[in-house]
Structures are given as C-alpha cells and as structure tokens.
PATORTI-468370 format. One record per residue (C-alpha): z, x, y. Coordinates in steps of 0.1 Angstrom, whole numbers, plus 5000, padded with zeros to 4 digits. Layout:
ZXY...
END
This chain:
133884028950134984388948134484588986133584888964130884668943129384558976129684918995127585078961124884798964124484799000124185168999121785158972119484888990119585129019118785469001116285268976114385139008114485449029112985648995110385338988109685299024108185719020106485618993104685319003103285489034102485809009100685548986102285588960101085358927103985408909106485278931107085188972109384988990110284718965109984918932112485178946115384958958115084758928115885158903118685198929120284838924119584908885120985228888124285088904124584798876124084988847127185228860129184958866128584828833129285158816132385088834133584788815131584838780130285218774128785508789125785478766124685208791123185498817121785648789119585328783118785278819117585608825115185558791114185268802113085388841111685718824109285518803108585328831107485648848105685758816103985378816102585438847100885798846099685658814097985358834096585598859095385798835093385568816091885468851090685828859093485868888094586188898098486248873099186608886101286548905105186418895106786408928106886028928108385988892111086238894112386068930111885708908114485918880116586058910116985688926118185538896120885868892121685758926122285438916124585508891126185758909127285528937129385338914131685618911132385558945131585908954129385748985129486079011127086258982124585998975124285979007123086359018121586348982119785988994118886139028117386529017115086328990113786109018113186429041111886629013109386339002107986299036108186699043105286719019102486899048104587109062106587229036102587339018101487449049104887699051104087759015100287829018101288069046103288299032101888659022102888788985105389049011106788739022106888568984108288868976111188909000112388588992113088668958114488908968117088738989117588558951118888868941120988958964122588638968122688478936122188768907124089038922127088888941128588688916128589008892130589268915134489308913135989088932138989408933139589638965139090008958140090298977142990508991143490199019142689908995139489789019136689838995136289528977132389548962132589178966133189149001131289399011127989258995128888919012128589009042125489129033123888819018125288649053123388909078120188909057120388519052121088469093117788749092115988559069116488209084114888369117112288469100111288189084111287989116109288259127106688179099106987799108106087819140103488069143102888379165102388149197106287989195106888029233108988269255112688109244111488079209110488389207113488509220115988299198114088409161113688769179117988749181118288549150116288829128117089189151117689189190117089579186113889499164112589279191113389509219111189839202108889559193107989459228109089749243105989899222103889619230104389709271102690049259098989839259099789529281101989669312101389319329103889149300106789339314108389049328108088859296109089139277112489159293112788749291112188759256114989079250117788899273116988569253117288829219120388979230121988649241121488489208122588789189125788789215126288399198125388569162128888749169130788499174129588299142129888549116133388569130133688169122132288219087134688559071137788499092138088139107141688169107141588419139139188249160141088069181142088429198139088629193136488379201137088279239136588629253133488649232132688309244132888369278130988659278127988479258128188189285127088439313124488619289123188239289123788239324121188519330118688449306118088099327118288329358115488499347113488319326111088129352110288549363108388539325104788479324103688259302099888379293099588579261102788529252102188589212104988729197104489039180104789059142107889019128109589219096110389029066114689099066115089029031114389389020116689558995116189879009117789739041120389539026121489839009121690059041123589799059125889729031126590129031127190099071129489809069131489959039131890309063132690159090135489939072137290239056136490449085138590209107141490179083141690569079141490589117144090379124146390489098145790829113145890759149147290459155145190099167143590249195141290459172139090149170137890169199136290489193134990359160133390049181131790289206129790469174129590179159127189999185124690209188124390119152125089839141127189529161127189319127129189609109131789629132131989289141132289199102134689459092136889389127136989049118138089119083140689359092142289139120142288859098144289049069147089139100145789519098144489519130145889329163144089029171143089139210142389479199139789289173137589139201137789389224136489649198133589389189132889359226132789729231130389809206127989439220127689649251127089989240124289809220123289679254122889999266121090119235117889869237117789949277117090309267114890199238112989959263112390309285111590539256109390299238107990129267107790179302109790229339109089879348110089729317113189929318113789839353113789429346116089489314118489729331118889499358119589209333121689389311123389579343125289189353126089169315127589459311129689449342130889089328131889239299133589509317135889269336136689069304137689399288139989439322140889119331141288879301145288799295
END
C-alpha cells in the first residue's frame, strides 16, 4: 500500500479522535470519539476516490455527512433537546473537509487546521467568559482594529510619495496595524486575566500595551497609595524591559534582512534590562497589587496620531540626512524618544534596510531614543507621582542607562 494512503489515514484517525475525544467529554449526541474518526476516515476515502473516478465524489460525501448532521438535530428536536447550538455539526462538516483534504497530501495544514478545532472546541468557557466580559468600548475597539487592519490597508497605494520617495501610504499604515495589534494583544491578555494578574504580569501586558501608559498609570496611582512605591517601580522596570524586547521584534517583522547587525546591541542591552528587573523584583510587595485600568489601544484616533508621527519622523530622517549627512539621525532619535520609540525604531529599521541609512548608525539611533524614553517616564514617575517612587525608578533605570551608554561606546 501507498505510504501517502497510509500517512492521510493515520493522520485522520489521529485528528478524528483528538476532535471526537472533545466531544465525547463535552457530551455531545451527535458525535464523540467513534463517530468523528470514522467522517475523517470517510473524508480521506472519498478524496481518494475523486482521485481515480470524479471530483463529484466529495460532493456526495459532504451531502451525505451534512444530512447526517441535519438527521440528528432533527432527532433532538423531536425529543425536546436543546438544537441551538451548531458547534458540534459544523466540526462533524470540518472533519470530513479534513478528511478529504489530507488526501492531497497537504498534511502540515490539516494538521494546525486539526489542532485549532480541537483547542477551539474545548476553549468553549473561557473563550464566553472573555466574551461576556468585554464592555461595548471594548466590542467596539475591536472592530475597530477590523478596520484598520483589514478594510483600510489593503485599499492604500502601495506607491512612495514625496520629494525623497519614503511616503508609501501602505507602509506607513502597516506599521500601524503592527503597533496597535502588539497593543491590542496586551490588552486582551489584560482582559483575560483580570485586574489581579500579579506584579510580572502586570508588568509584561503594561510593556506589551504602553510602557509610558503604565508608568503615568501607576505613577498616578502612588498619588493615593505611597506604600505601593516599590511595586510601582517593579511593575515600570518589568514595562520598560518588555517594551525594550518590543524593539527588537518589530525590527524582526519590517526588516528581517538587517537583524543580524542591529539586533545583538539591542539584545544585549535587553538582557541586562532583564537582569535588573529580577534584581529588583523580590523589593515589590505583593498586597494590593491590582493593576490599574488599562486603555483599550485599538482607537482610531490613536492609530491616526501615530501613523502621522511615524510618517514625520520617516521623511524627517531622510530630509535630515540628505541635508546633513548620517549623523543627523541621531538628533532625530533624541526627539524622537521622548515621543515615541516605535516611530523611530520602525522608520530606522525601514531605512537601514533599503541601504539609506548605515546599519550601526540604525541601532544606535533606536538605542538612543530607548534611553531618552527612559529618562522620560523617570521624570513622569516624579511629576505624576512622588520622590520615592522616582527614587526606586531612577535608580533602576540609572544601571540601564549607563549599560546602554557603554554599548553606544564600546560595541565594535
């Protein structure tokens, strides 16, 4: 027999029992963990029929598991059993597609396709809790992301405008769908896991969704609780040091191709930001350590102002260095991070990565303006909270910034 044959029906025993085995334990009467290995094995013969004789073959399989599906509300509805819900007939209708999909051959697919239905299905609680938990803001935001991502990207020219040909409307609102989604994906953990995720947690969806955010957010919240000072400045390290590693991968994602130069500098320095959030972080107290409210990122209103600070900073860069040469940049980084590190780090990346900008000039720039925004939230966390708090961060941030000092210095 065939190897291929034998690989599409092993894999469809195994997908078809991991899906039934859900389902059984879910109690399930339309199917469990005989019913759904057996649409999988069907699934896989009738493509390999279709093979030898017609396509028309898939066709009839599918009919004949839909009606199957149709059979069985019908049964449970003439019993009085709750029909609402479909989730258990549409994975019987996936099964069989997976079925017949593995006898393409095309395993690596059916696979993840196999593995997200099984996660999904058993998923079902927390995925409604999520769900039941969000506001209509939240609701709302989301679609909103929609927009952005998959309504008004795929619309813009993909054509750079401008006297230095670095405008491309495109581009520029890609990198804003990637800041707002690595925004939005901390804020949705931050929805999962509640106001009471822990010091490193809150710390990690604080980075993931604003490290400045998170410092005026706690820096406020020293204002009525002086005691959480210590926490406080655990929680902003932890927020810096993940938005030091935020760096690093939007650099992986819009210009892989200069990452083996640019990343190790950046690297090293978020290896001792690590280094002194695990310093500090047994000085944190854990008691009332509910993190404050976080915003929603996915507004328009913001992804429009950061699209307008990324698209300035881009052309300012290229006019500055066509006017006064690569060092310009520098200045450009020091502005730039008491703004915004994404922008610069985004555009930098771009630039360096279309040869218009010199590779160690790149990171350097990027880790200029990650330590001017160090020096920002330190004087946020003294203006918007208090001495002591000020005093823990400064001291924190102090040892960072001197690191990155002597990478600026010292790196070959």
């Amino acid at each position: 027999m065939d190897s291929a044959v034998l690989g599409a029906l092993s894999l469809a025993l195994g997908l078809g029992l991991l899906i039934g085995l859900q389902r059984e334990r879910a109690g399930s009467s339309v199917g469990g963990i005989r019913t759904f290995p057996l649409i999988a094995l069907l699934g896989v013969m009738c493509g390999l029929l279709a093979s030898v004789w017609s396509d028309l073959i898939v066709a009839a399989g599918f009919i004949g598991v839909t009606s199957m599906v149709v059979l069985a509300n019908l049964t449970k509805y003439k019993e009085g059993t709750e029909t609402t819900g479909q989730t258990t007939e549409v994975a019987a209708l996936l099964t069989y597609a997976l079925g017949a999909y593995l006898a393409t051959k095309n395993y690596p697919v059916a696979i993840v396709i196999g593995g997200i239905t099984a996660v999904l299905l058993h998923a079902k609680e927390p995925m409604h809790q999520f769900a039941g938990g969000l506001s209509e803001r939240d609701v709302q935001a989301v679609m909103r992301f929609v927009i952005i991502s998959l309504i008004i990207l795929p619309v813009l020219p993909d054509k750079a405008f401008g006297p230095y040909q670095v405008l491309n409307p495109r581009e520029i609102w890609w990198m804003v769908v990637l800041i707002v989604g690595i925004g939005l994906a901390g804020y949705v953990s931050y929805k999962l896991f509640g106001g009471r995720a822990g010091v490193v947690l809150g710390g990690i969806f604080g980075g993931l969704i604003s490290s400045t955010a998170t410092t005026v957010a706690y820096a406020r919240r020293i204002k009525e609780n002086p005691e959480a000072a210590s926490l406080a400045a655990v929680v902003i390290m932890i927020a810096s040091t993940v938005a030091a590693a935020r760096v690093i991968v939007e650099v992986a994602v819009v210009a892989p191709s200069i990452l083996g130069t640019v990343a190790p500098p950046l690297v090293a320095w978020c290896v001792l930001m690590v280094m002194i959030s695990v310093v500090i972080l047994p000085s944190a107290k854990t008691h009332g350590d509910d993190i404050p409210q976080q915003e929603n990122p996915a507004e328009l209103k913001s992804a429009l102002i950061f699209g307008a600070i990324y698209a300035l900073v881009i052309f300012a860069t290229a006019a500055a260095k066509d006017y006064f040469g690569g060092q310009a940049l520098y200045g450009i980084a020091l502005i730039s991070g008491f703004v915004d590190v994404d922008a610069i780090t985004l555009s930098t990346a771009r630039l360096a990565a279309e040869q218009r900008v010199d590779l160690t000039t790149a990171w350097q720039a990027i880790l200029i303006a990650s330590l001017v925004n160090l020096a920002f939230k330190a004087v946020a966390a003294l203006t918007l909270g208090s001495a002591q708090l000020f005093l823990r961060v400064a001291s924190a941030f102090g040892v960072a910034i001197a690191g990155g000092v002597a990478i600026l210095v010292a790196w070959p």
